[in-house]
C-alpha positions as YAML, in Angstrom:
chain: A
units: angstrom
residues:
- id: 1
  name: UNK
  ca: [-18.74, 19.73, -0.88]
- id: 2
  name: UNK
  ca: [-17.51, 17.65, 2.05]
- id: 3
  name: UNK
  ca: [-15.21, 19.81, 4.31]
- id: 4
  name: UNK
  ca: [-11.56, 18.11, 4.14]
- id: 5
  name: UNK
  ca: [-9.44, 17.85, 6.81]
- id: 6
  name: UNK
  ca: [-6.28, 16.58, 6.88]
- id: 7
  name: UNK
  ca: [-5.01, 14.53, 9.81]
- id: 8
  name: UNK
  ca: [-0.93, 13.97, 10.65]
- id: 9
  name: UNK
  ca: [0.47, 10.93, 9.95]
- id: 10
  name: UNK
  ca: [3.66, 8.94, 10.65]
- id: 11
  name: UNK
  ca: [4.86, 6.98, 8.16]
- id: 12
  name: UNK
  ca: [7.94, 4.40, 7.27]
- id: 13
  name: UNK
  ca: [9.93, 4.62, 4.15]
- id: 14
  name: UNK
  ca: [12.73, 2.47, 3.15]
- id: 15
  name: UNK
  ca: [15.12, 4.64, 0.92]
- id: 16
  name: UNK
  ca: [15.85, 2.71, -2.28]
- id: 17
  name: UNK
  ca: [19.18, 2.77, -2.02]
- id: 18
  name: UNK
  ca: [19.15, -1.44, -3.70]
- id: 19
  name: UNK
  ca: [16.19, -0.50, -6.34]
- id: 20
  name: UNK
  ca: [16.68, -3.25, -8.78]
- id: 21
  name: UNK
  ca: [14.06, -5.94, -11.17]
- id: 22
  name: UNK
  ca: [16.20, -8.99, -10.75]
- id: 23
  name: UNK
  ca: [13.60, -11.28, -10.47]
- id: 24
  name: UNK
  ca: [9.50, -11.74, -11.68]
- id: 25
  name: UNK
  ca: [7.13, -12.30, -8.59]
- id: 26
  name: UNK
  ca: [4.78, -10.12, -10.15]
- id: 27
  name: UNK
  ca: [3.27, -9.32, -13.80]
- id: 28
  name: UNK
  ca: [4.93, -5.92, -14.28]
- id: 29
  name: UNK
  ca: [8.68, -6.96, -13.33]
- id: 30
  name: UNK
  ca: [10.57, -7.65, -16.51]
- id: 31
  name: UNK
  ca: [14.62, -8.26, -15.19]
- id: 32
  name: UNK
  ca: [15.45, -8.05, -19.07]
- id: 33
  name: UNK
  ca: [14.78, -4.17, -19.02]
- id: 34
  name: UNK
  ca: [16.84, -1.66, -17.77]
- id: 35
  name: UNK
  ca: [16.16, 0.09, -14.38]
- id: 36
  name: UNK
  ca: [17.47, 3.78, -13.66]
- id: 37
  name: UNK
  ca: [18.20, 3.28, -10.19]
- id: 38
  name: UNK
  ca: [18.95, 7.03, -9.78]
- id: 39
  name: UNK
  ca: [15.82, 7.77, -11.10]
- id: 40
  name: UNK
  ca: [14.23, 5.51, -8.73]
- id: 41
  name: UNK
  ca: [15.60, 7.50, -5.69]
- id: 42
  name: UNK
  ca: [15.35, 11.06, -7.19]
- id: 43
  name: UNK
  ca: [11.08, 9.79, -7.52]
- id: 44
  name: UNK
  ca: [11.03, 8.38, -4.05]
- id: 45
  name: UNK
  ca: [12.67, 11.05, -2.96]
- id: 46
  name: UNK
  ca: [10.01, 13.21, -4.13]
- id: 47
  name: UNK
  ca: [6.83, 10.92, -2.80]
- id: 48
  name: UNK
  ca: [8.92, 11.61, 0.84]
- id: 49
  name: UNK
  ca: [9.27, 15.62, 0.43]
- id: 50
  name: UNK
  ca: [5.59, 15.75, -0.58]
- id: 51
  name: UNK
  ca: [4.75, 13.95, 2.94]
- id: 52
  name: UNK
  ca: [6.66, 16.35, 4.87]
- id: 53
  name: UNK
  ca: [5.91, 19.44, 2.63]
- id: 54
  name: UNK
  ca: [2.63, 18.40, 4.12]
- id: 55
  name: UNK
  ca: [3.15, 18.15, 7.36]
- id: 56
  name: UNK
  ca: [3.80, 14.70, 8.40]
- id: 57
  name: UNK
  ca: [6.57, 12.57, 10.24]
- id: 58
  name: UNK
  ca: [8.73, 10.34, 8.31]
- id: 59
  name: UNK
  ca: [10.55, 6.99, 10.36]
- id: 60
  name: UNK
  ca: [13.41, 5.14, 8.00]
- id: 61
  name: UNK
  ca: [14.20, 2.00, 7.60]
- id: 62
  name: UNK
  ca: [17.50, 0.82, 6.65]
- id: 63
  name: UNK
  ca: [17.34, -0.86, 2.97]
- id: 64
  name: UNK
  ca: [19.72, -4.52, 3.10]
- id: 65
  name: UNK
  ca: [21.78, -5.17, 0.50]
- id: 66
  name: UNK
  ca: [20.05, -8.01, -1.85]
- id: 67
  name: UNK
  ca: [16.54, -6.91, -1.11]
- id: 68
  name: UNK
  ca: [15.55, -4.50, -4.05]
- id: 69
  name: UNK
  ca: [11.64, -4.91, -3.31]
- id: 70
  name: UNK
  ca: [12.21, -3.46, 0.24]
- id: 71
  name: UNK
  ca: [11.38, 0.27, -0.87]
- id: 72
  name: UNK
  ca: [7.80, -1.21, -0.44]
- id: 73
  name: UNK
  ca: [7.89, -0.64, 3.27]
- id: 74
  name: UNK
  ca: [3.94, -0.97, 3.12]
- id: 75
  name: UNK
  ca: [4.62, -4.65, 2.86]
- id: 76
  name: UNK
  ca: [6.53, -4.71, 5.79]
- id: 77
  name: UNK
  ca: [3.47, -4.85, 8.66]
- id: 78
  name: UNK
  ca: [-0.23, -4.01, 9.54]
- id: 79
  name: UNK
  ca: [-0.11, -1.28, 12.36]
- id: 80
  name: UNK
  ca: [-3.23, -0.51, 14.16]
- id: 81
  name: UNK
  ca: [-3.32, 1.23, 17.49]
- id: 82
  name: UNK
  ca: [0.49, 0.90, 18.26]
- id: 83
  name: UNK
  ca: [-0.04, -2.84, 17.63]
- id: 84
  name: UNK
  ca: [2.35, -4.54, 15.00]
- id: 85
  name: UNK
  ca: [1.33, -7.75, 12.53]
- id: 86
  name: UNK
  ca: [4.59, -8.85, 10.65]
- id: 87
  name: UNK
  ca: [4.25, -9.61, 7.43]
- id: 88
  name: UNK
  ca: [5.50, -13.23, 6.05]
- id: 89
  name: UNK
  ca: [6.24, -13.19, 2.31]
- id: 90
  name: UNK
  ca: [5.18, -15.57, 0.05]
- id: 91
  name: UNK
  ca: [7.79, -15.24, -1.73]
- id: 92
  name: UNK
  ca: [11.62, -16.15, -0.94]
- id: 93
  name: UNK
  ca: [13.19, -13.47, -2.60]
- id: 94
  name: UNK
  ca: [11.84, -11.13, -0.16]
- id: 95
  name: UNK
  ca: [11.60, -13.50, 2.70]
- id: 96
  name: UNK
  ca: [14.25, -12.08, 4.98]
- id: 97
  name: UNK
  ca: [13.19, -8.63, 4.64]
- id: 98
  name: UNK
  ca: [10.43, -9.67, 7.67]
- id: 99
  name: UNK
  ca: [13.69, -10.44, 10.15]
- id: 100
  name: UNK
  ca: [14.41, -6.09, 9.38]
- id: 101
  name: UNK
  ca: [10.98, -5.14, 10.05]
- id: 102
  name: UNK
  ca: [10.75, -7.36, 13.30]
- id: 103
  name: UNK
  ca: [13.86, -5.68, 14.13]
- id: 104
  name: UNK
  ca: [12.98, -2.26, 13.82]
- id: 105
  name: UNK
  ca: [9.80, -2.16, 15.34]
- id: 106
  name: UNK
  ca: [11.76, -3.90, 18.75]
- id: 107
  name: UNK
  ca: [13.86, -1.13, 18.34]
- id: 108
  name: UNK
  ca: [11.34, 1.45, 17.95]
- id: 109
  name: UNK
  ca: [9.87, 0.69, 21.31]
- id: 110
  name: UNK
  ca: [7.03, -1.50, 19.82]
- id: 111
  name: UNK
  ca: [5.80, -4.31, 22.36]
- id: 112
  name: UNK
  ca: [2.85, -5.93, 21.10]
- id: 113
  name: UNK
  ca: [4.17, -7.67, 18.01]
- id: 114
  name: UNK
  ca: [2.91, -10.51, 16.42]
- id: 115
  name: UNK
  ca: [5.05, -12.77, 13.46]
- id: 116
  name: UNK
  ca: [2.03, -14.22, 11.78]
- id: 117
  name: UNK
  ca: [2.15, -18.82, 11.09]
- id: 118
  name: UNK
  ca: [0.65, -17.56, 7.66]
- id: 119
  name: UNK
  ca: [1.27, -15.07, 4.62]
- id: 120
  name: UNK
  ca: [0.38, -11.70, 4.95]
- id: 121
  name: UNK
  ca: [2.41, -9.22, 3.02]
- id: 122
  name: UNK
  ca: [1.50, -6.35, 5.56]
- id: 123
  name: UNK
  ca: [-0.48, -3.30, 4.22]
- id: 124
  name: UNK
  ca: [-0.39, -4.55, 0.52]
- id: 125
  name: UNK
  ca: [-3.49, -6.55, 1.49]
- id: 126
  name: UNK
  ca: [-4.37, -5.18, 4.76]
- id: 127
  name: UNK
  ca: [-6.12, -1.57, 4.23]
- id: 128
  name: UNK
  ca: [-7.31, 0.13, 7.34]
- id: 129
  name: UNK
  ca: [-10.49, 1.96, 7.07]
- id: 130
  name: UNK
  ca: [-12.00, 3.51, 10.48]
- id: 131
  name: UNK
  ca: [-12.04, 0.34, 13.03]
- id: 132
  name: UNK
  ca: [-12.21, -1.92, 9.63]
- id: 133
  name: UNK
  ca: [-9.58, -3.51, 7.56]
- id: 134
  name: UNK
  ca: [-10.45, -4.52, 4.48]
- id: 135
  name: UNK
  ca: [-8.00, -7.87, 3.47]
- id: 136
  name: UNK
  ca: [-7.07, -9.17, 0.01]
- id: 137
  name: UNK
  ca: [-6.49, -12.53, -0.87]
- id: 138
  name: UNK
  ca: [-6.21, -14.08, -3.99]
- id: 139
  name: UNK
  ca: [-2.38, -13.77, -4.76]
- id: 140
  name: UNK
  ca: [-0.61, -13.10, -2.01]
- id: 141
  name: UNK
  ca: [-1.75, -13.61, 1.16]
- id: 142
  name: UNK
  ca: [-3.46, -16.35, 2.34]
- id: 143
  name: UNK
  ca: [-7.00, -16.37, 3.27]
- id: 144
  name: UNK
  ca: [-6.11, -17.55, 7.04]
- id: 145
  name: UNK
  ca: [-4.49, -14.57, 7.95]
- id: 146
  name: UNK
  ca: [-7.08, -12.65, 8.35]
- id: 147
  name: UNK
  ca: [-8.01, -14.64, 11.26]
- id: 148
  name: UNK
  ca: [-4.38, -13.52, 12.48]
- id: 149
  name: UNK
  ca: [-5.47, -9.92, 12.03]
- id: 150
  name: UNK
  ca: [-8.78, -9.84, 14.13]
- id: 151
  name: UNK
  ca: [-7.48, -11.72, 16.89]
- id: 152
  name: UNK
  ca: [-4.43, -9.51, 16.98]
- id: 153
  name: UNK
  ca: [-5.18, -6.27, 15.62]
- id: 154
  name: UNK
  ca: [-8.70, -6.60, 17.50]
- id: 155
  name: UNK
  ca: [-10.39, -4.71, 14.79]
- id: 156
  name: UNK
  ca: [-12.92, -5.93, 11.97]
- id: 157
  name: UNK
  ca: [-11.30, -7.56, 9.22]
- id: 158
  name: UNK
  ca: [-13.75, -7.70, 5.50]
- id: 159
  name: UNK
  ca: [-12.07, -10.37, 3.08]
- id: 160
  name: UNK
  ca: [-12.02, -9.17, -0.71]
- id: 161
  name: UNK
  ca: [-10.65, -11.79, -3.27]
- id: 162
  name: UNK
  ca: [-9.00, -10.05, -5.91]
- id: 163
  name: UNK
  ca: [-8.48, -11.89, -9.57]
- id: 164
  name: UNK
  ca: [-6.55, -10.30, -11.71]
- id: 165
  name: UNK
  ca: [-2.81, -11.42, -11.63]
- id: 166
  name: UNK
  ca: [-2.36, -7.09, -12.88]
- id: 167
  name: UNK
  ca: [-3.87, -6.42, -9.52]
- id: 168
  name: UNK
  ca: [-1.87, -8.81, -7.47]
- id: 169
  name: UNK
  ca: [-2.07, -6.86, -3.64]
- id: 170
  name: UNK
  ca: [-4.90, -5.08, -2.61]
- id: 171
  name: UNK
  ca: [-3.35, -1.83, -2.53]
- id: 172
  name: UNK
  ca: [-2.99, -1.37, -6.33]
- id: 173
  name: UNK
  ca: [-6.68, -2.09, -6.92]
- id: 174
  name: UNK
  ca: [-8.26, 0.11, -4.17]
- id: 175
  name: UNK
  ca: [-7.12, 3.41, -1.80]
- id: 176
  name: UNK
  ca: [-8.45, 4.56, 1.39]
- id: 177
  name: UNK
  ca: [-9.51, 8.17, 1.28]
- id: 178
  name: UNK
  ca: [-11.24, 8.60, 4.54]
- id: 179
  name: UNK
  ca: [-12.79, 6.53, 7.84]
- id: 180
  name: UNK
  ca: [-15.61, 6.05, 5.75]
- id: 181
  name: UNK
  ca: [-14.66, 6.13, 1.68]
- id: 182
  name: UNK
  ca: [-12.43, 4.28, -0.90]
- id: 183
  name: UNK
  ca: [-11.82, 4.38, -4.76]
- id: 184
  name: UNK
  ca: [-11.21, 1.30, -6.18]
- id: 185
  name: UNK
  ca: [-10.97, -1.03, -9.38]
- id: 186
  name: UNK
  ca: [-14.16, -3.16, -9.54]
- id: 187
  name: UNK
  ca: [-13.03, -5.45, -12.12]
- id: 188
  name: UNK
  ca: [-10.13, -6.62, -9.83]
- id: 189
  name: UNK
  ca: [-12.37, -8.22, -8.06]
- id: 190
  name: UNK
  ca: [-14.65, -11.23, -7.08]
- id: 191
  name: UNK
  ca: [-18.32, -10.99, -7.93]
- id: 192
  name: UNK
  ca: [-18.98, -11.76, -4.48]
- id: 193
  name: UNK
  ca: [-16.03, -9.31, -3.60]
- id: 194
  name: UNK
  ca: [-17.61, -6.47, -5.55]
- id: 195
  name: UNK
  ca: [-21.14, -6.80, -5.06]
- id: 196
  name: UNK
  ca: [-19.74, -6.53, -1.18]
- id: 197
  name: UNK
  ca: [-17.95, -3.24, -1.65]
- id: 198
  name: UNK
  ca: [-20.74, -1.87, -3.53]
- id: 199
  name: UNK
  ca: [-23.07, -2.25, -0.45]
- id: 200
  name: UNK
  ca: [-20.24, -1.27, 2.05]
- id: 201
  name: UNK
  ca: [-19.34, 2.09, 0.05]
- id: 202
  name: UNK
  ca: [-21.97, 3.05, -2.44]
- id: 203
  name: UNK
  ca: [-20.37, 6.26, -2.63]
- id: 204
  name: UNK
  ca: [-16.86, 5.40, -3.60]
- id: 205
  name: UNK
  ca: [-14.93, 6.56, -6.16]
- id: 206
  name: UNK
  ca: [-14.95, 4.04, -9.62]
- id: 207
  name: UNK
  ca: [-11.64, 3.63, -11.25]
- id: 208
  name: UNK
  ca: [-11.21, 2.85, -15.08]
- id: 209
  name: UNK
  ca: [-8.87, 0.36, -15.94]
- id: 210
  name: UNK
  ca: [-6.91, 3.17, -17.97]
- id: 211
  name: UNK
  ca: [-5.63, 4.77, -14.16]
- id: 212
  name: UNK
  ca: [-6.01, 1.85, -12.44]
- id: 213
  name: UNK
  ca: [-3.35, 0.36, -14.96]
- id: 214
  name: UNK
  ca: [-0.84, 3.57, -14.05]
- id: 215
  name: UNK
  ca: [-1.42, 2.30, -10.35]
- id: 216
  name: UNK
  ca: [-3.60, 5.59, -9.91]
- id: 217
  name: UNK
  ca: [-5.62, 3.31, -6.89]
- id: 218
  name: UNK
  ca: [-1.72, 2.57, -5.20]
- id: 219
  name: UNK
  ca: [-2.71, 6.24, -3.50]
- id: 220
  name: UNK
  ca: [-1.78, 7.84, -0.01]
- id: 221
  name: UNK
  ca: [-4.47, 10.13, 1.80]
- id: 222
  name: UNK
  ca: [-3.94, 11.94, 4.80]
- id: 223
  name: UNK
  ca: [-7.70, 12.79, 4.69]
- id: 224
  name: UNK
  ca: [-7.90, 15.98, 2.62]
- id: 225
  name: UNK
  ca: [-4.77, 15.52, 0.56]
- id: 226
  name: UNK
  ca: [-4.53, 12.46, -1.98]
- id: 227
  name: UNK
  ca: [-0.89, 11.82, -2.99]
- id: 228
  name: UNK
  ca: [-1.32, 9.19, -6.52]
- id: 229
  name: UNK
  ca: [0.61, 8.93, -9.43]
- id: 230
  name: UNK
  ca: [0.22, 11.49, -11.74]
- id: 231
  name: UNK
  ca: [-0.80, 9.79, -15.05]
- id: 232
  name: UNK
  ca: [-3.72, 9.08, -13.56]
- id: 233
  name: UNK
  ca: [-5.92, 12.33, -14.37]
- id: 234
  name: UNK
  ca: [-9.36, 10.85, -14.51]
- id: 235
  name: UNK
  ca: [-9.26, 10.13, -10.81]
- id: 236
  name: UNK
  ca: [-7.32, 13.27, -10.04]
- id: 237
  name: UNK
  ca: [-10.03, 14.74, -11.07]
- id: 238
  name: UNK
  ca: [-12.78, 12.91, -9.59]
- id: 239
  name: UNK
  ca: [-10.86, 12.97, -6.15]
- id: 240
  name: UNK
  ca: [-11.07, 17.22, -6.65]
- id: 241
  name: UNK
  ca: [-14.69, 17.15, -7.36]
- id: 242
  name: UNK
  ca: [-15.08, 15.27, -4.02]
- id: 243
  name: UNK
  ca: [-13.49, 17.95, -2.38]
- id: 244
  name: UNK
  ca: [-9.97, 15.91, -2.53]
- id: 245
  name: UNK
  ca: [-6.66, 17.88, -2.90]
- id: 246
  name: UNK
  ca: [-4.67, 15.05, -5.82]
- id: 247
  name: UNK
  ca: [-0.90, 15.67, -6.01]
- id: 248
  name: UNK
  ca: [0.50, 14.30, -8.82]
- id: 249
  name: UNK
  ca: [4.02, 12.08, -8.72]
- id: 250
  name: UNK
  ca: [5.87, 10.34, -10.84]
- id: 251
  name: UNK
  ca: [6.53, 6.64, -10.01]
- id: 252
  name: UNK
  ca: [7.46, 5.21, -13.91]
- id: 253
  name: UNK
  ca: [10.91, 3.78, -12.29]
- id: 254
  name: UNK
  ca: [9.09, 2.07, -9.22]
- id: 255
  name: UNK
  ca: [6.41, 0.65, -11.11]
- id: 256
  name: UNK
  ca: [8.75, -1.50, -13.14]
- id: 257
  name: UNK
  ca: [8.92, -3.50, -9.88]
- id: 258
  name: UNK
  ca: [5.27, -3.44, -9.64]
- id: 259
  name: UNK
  ca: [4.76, -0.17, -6.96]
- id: 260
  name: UNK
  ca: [4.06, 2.76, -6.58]
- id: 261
  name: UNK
  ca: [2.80, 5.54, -3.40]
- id: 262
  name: UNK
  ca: [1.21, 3.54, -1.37]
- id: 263
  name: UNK
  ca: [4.25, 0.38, -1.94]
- id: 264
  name: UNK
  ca: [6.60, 3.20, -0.52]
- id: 265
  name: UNK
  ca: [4.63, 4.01, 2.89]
- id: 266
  name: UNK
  ca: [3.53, 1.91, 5.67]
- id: 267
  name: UNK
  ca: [1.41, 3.64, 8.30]
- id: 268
  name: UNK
  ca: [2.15, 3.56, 11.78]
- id: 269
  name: UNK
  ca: [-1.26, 4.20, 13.64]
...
């Protein structure tokens, strides 16, 4: 059993103070059924105390009125080594939440930031993995933009086509657990895709579509502790048997919008 180690992170969160399905950019939002947006505070809420019950820093950014989507702060940017790719959203009804994000990282004290000429919708499709980011393309963002992320994040950037609409950012189909291992969804993706993550990770962690479809892959680890939603047992338990320590949390409201964990947090490395 590998030895665990957990590692302190700093994340951002957008409180969901605007939580709302007013719109369908994605298969799971249906604006014809009712949202609790109490609910979806009191479980965001409870994704943030587990992060600092654990030991990790917490930045906020302010939620605008008329952006419901922004509690998804991991679609905000690509961090990597204090450097800062905007995202650009393909869609317009979350557009102008880039213009917040540019704005708080020039207030954080952030100088190297880039606002990308194509669509990246920050780490929904950018996953960092060691000096590696795997990208995903196929719905969201474009292809092109990975080019944006190797010249400025000056890391390696692995495309991954995803195609299924269900599976629409990369960060619902696959998690980073470590510098060196994922879980993921193989029928998300590409042949090509696939057979490419089977040879890169032969080791990872194979999700069914049962806890892939509860967003069990939309998963934060700090390393030794693996913070996914908690219907999906099967991979709770094969992230324990791995030496893993799964917490369990409900995201039922959020994932009417089509999020979950990993939506909620955007790393800043």
């Amino acid at each position: 059993m590998p030895n665990r180690t957990p590692r302190p992170r700093r994340y951002l969160m957008c409180r969901p103070t605007h939580f709302d399905v007013t719109y369908s950019i994605n298969p799971w939002m249906h604006p014809d059924k009712p949202v609790d947006p109490a609910l979806a505070i009191a479980q965001w809420e409870r994704i943030r105390d587990v992060y600092t019950g654990l030991g990790h820093e917490i930045a906020y950014i302010d939620p605008l009125p008329g952006y419901p989507d922004m509690v998804f702060a991991a679609n905000g940017a690509t961090v990597v080594d204090g450097r800062v790719l905007l995202a650009k959203f393909r869609h317009v009804q979350r557009a102008g939440e880039a213009e917040a994000y540019d704005a708080w990282f020039a207030a954080n004290g952030y100088r190297a930031v880039h606002r990308p000429a194509l669509v990246n919708e920050g780490e929904g499709d950018f996953l960092t993995i060691g000096r590696r980011i795997l990208a995903g393309t196929g719905f969201r963002s474009d292809p092109g933009a990975h080019d944006e992320a190797r010249e400025h994040l000056g890391i390696e950037v692995v495309g991954l086509t995803l195609v299924d609409p269900r599976f629409y950012h990369l960060d619902t189909a696959l998690a980073v657990l470590s510098d060196e291992e994922i879980m993921y969804f193989p029928e998300a993706f590409s042949a090509s895709s696939r057979a490419l993550l089977e040879r890169l990770y032969p080791g990872a962690i194979v999700a069914g579509e049962e806890d892939a479809l509860v967003f069990g892959l939309n998963a934060v680890s700090d390393g030794r502790h693996v913070v996914l939603p908690e219907p999906a047992t099967a991979l709770a338990a094969a992230l324990a048997a791995r030496g893993f320590e799964p917490i369990g949390v409900d995201v039922s409201e959020l994932l009417k919008a089509g999020g979950a964990v990993k939506c909620c947090t955007l790393e800043l490395r």
